[in-house]
C-alpha positions in Angstrom: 54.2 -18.8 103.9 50.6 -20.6 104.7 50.0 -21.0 108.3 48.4 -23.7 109.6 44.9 -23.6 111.5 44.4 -25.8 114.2 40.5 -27.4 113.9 40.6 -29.4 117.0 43.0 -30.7 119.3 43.8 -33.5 116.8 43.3 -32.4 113.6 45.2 -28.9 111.6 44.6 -27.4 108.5 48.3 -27.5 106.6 46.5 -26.7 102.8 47.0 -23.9 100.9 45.0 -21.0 99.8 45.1 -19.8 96.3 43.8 -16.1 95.8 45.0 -16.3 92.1 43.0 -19.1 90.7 41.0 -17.5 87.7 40.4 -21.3 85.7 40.5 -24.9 87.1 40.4 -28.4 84.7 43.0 -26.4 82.5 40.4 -23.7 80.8 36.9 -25.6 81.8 36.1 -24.1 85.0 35.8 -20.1 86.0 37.2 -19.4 89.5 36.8 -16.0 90.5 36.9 -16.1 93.9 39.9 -18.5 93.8 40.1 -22.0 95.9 41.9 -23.7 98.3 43.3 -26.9 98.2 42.6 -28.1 101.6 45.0 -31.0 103.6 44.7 -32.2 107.3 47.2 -33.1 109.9 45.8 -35.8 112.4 47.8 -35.9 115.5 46.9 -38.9 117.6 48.9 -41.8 118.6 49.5 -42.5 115.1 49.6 -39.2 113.1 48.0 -39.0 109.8 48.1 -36.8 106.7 45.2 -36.5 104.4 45.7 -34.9 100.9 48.3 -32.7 99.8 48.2 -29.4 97.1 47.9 -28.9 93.7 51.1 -29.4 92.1 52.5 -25.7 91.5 52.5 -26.0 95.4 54.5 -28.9 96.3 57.9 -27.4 97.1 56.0 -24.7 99.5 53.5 -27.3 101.2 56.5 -29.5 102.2 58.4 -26.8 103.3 55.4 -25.4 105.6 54.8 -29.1 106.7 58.4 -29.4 107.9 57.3 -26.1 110.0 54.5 -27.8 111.5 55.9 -31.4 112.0 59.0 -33.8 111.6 58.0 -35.4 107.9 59.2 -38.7 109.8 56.5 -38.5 112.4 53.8 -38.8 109.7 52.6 -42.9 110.1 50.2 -43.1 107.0 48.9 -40.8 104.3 45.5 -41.1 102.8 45.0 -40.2 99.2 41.3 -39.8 98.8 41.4 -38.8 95.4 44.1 -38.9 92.8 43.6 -35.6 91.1 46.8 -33.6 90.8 45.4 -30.8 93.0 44.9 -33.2 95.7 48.0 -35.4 95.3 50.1 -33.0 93.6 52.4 -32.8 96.7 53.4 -36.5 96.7 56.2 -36.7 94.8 57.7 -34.1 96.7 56.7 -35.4 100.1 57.8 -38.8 99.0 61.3 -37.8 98.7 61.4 -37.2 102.1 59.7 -39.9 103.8 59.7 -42.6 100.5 58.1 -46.2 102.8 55.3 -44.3 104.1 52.1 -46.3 103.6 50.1 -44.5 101.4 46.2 -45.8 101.9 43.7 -45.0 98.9 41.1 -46.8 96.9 41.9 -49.6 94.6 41.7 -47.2 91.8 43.5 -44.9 93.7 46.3 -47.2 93.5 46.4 -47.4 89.7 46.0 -43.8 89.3 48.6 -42.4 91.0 50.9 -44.3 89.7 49.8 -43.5 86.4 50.4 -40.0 87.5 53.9 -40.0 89.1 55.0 -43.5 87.4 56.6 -44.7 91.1 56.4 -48.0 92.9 55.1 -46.4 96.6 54.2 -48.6 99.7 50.2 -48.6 98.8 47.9 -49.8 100.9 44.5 -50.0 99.3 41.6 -50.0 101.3 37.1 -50.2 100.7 33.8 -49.3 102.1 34.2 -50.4 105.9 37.6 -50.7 106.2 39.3 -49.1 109.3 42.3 -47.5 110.6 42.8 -47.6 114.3 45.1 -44.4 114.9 44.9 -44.5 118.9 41.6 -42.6 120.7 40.2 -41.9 117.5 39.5 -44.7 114.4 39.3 -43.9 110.3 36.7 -45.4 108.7 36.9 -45.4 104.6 33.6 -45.0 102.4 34.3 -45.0 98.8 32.6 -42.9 96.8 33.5 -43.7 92.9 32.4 -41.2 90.1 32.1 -38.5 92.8 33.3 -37.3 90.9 36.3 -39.9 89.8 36.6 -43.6 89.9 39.0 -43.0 93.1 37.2 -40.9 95.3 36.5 -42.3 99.1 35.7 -40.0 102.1 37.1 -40.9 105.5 35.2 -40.7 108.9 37.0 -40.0 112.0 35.6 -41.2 115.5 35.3 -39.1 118.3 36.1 -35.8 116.6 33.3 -37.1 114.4 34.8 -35.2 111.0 34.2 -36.2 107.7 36.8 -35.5 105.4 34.9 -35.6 102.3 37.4 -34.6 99.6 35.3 -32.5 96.7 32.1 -33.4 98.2 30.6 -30.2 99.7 33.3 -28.3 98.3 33.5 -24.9 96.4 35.9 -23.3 94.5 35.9 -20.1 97.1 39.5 -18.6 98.6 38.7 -17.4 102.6 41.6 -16.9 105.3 38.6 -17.9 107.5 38.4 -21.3 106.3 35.0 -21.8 108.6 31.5 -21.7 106.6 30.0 -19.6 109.6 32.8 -17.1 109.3 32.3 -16.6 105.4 30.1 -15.0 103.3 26.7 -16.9 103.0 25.8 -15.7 99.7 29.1 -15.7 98.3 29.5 -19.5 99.8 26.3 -20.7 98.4 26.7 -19.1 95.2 30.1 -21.2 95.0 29.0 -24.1 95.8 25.9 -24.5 93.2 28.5 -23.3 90.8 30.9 -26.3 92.1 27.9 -28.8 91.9 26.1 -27.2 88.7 29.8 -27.8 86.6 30.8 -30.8 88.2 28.9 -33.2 90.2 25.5 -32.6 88.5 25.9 -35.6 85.9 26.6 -37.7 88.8 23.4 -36.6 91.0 22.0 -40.2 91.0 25.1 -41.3 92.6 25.6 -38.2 94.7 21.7 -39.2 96.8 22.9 -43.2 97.0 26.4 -42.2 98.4 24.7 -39.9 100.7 21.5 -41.9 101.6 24.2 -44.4 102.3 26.5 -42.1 104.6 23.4 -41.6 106.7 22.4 -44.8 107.0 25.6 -45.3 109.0 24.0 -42.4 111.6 27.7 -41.1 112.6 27.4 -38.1 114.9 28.6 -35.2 112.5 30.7 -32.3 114.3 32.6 -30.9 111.1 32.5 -31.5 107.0 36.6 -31.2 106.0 35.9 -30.5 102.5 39.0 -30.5 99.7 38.2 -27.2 98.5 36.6 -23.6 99.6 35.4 -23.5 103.4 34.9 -26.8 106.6 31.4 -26.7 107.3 31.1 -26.6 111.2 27.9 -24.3 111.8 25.5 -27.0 111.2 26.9 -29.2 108.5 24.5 -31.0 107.7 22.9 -28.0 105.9 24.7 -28.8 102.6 24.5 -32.3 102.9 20.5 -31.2 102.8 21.2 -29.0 99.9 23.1 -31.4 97.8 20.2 -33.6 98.8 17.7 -31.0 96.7 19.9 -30.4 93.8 20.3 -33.9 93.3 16.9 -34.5 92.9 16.3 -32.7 89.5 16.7 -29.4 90.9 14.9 -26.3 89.4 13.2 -23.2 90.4 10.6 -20.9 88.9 13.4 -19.6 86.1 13.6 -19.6 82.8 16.9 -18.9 80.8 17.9 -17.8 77.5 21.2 -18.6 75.9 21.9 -16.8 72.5 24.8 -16.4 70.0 24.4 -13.0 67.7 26.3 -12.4 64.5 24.5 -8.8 63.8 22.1 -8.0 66.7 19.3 -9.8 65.1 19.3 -12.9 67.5 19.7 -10.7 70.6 16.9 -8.7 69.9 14.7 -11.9 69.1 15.7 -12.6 73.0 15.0 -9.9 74.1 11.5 -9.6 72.9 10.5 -13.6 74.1 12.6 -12.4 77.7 9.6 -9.4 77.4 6.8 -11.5 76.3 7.4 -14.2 79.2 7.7 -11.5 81.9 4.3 -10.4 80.6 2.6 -13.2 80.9 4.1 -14.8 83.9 5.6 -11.6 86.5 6.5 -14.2 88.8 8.8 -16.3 86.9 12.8 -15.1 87.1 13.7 -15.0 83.8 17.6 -14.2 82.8 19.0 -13.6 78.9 22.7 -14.4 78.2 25.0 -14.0 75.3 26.6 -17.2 74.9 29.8 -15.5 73.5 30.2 -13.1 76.3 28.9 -14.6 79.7 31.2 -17.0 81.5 30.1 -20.4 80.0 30.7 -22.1 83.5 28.1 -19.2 85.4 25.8 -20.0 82.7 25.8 -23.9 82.9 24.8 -22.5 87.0 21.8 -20.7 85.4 20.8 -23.7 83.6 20.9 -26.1 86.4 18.3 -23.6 88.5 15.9 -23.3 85.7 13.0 -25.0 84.7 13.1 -24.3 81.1 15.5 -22.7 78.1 15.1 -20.7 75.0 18.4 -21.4 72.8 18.9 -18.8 69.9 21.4 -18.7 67.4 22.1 -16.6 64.4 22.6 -19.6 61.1 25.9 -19.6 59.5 27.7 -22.1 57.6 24.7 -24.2 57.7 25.1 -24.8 61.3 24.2 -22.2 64.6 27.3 -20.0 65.7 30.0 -21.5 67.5 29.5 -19.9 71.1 26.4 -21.6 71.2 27.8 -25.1 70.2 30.7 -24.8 72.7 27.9 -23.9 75.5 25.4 -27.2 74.1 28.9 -29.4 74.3 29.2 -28.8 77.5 25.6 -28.6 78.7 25.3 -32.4 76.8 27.8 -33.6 79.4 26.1 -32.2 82.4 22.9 -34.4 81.4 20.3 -32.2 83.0 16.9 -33.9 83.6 13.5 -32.4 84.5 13.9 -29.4 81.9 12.4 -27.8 78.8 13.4 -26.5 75.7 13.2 -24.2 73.0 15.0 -22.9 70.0 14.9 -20.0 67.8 16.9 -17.7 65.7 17.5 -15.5 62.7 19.0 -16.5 59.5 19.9 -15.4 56.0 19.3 -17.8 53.5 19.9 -21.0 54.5 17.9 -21.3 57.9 19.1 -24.5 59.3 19.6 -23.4 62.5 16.7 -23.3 64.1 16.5 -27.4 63.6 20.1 -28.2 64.4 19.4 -26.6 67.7 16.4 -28.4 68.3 18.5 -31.7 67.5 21.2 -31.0 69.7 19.1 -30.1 72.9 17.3 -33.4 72.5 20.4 -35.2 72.6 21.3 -32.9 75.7 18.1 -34.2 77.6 15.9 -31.3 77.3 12.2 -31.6 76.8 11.5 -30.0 73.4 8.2 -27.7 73.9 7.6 -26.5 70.1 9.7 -26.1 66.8 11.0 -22.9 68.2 10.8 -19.3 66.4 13.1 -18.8 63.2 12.8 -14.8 61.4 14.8 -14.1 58.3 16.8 -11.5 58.6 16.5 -8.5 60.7 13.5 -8.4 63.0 10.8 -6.0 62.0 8.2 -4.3 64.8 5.9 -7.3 63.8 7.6 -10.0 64.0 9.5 -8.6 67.7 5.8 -8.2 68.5 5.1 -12.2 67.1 8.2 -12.7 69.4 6.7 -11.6 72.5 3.2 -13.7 71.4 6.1 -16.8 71.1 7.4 -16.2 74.8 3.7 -15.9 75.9 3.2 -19.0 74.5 5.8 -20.7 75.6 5.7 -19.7 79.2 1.9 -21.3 79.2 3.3 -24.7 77.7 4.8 -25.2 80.9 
């Protein structure tokens, strides 16, 4: 059984924490340290539930809701995104109270039905539009591609909470629920790795929706995210953050990505990782192999640095398939602000070196030189030419 947290005198946590979660999006996303799938009780004159669980949950959340409150009480649910770990509960819930208004976006509307295939009581609601619940008043703000079409966030007055669905959000499992009472490096860690994977292709959108929130200049007592921890320790801190690393975010970091077939590749890397550290001690430079490293943690690496080497062994006429899966993904995170390299060992062919170079142009990246390509295994010469190449290419930036 989940209990539920009481936030203020009006508003109680009723989500659930998941210690289990290893992968989110089916396989796309790593999740280590778990999640939580975060849903909020309002109790005013009108009482108010906002989000529900992840689906594999629904038959527990209702149950535990039932602990909490008589379903009948509930006036209105808001939706604020249609995701099935935020509305997975409905169908469930809806059994038991079927006419309750259920207020989302316009695309809201047409999404959840396209998930659950029912005729509810929707009420659809925009940017401005406003609940009056008794003392306190909802205000809507949507917030499409952040990161679906669907997404709103809801203000409440006088407790001044925004319930930003995954805005702010990580995907990090803590009984404490509170951001002052978690880890801070754990926390932060998550929640780059949350934006990195997931909200980076939408950064431009991410500082309008923002720039636009403040412009309203709401008094801000608490950040009720969907996932991970509620910001209440000053939390406009992240809203500062996601300001930065929506702005083309990079530090002093460079990061090389490599696929090996017989060691060849990896020591190439390992030579440029040596030749960069020699000629610039100050830069962080990290060196993964793409068919080993989390591809998610890695995408996290790319977003922080200012520059990447991309090495792959050539097979097939084409570069190895860790490193392709690892490009296909990086394409859809459309980094900007960063440079790029390639480089590589081959047999006979050779081709990877250019196929590389190809595909991190179409990924965005600023293309520094035509790479490094060796045939076959490195000699002391040409690990020594590869240290000369990291030298060089640590001074083109």
């Amino acid at each position: 059984m989940q209990a539920s947290k009481r936030l203020t005198e009006k508003v109680t946590w009723v989500g659930k924490v998941d210690w289990e979660l290893e992968k989110f999006h089916g396989d796309e996303l790593s999740t280590y340290r778990g999640s939580s799938y975060n849903s909020y009780l309002i109790r005013d004159e009108k009482v108010v539930l906002i989000d529900t669980v992840w689906l594999p949950y629904d038959t527990e959340f209702v149950r535990n809701l039932k602990d909490e409150i008589d379903l009948k009480e509930i006036d209105y649910i808001i939706i604020q995104h249609a995701e099935i770990d935020h509305s997975g509960a409905l169908r469930e819930l809806m059994r038991e109270i079927p006419g309750t208004p259920i207020y989302c976006t316009n695309n809201g509307r047409k999404i959840i039905q396209g998930h659950f295939h029912e005729d509810w009581n929707f009420v659809t609601v925009k940017t401005g539009d406003t609940l009056d619940i008794g003392e306190s008043t909802l205000t809507f703000v949507e917030a499409p591609m952040l990161h679906w079409p669907d997404t709103m966030f809801t203000y409440m007055s006088g407790e001044n909470i925004l319930f930003s669905n995954d805005a702010f959000g990580q995907h990090y499992a803590t009984e404490t629920l509170y951001n002052d009472r978690a880890d801070t490096c754990e926390l932060y860690e998550e929640a780059m790795k949350y934006y990195a994977n997931i909200l980076t292709p939408f950064s431009a959108l991410v500082t309008k929706k923002i720039n636009e929130v403040l412009a309203m200049e709401l008094p801000l007592n608490m950040i009720c995210t969907s996932h991970g921890v509620i910001w209440r320790d000053n939390p406009a801190q992240i809203v500062e953050t996601y300001l930065k690393w929506a702005n083309n975010y990079q530090e002093n970091q460079i990061t090389i990505v490599y696929d090996t077939m017989w060691q060849s590749t990896r020591l190439m890397a390992e030579a440029i990782a040596a030749g960069i550290q020699a000629e610039d001690p100050d830069v962080v430079v990290k060196v993964y192999n793409v068919a080993k490293k989390d591809k998610n943690d890695i995408v996290t690496e790319i977003f922080k640095s200012k520059a990447i080497l991309a090495g792959s062994a050539t097979v097939n006429n084409r570069y190895l398939s860790g490193m392709a899966g690892l490009l296909e993904m990086v394409k859809g995170m459309k980094f900007k602000n960063k440079k790029a390299a390639a480089f590589g060992s081959y047999g006979w062919s050779g081709e990877g070196n250019k196929l590389l170079t190809e595909d991190l142009t179409v990924a965005g990246f600023e293309i520094v030189n035509e790479g490094f390509r060796t045939q076959w295994v490195p000699d002391e010469e040409v690990l020594a030419a590869c240290q000369e190449y990291g030298k060089e290419f640590v001074r083109s930036l």
